[in-house]
N, C-alpha and C positions, 0 to 999 in steps of 0.2 A: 504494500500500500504506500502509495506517495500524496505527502501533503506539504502544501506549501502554505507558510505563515503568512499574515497579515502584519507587515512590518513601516514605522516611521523614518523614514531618511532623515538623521540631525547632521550628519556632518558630508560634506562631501571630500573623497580623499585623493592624495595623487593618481595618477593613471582614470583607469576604467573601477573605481571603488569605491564607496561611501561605506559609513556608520548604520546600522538602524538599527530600532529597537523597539522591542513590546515587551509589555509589564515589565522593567524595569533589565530587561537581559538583553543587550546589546552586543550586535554580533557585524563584522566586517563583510560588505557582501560586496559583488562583482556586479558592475552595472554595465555589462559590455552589451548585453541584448536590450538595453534600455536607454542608449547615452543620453538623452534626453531628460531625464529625471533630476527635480532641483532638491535642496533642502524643504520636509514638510511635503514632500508628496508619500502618500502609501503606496507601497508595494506587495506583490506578492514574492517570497522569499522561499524558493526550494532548490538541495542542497548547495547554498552559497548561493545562489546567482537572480537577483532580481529578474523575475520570470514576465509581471504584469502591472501596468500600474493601475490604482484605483482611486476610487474616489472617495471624500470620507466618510461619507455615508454607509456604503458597500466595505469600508475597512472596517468600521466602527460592528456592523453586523457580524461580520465573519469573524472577528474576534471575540467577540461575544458569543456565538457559535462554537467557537475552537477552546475558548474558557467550560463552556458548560459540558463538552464533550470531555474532556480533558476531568473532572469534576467527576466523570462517571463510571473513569477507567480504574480509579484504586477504590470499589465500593468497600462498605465497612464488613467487617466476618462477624456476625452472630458470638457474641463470646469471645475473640480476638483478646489477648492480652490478660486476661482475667486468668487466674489460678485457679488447677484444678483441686 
């Protein structure tokens, strides 16, 4: 399965590279399919490389989407931690 984040551009870096970041984990990504891309546009981020960009409305959903997904993958175990 591949998935690509919902990511903020804050910095732009030498070459084809920027900064971005969601919920506070900021990751160096490759903007070679996208040179067009300023500081403050969202993107979609899969492995490394700025894939789409969007808008932030459509960013703001899909990460809120990928939070509540995310939310549902470590459910709790009935009794988990408690001594027998």
């Amino acid at each position: 399965m591949c998935i690509a984040w919902p990511m903020l551009i804050t910095e732009l870096l030498p070459g084809e590279y920027a900064m971005a970041e969601c919920d506070g984990v900021r990751r160096r990504v490759s903007l070679r399919l996208l040179p067009d891309v300023r500081v403050g546009s969202y993107v979609l981020v899969h492995a490394g490389y700025a894939i789409e960009q969007l808008d932030p409305e459509a960013a703001r959903e899909q990460t809120a989407l990928m939070t509540e997904l995310a939310s549902g993958m470590h459910p709790q175990v009935p009794g988990a931690g408690e001594k027998a």
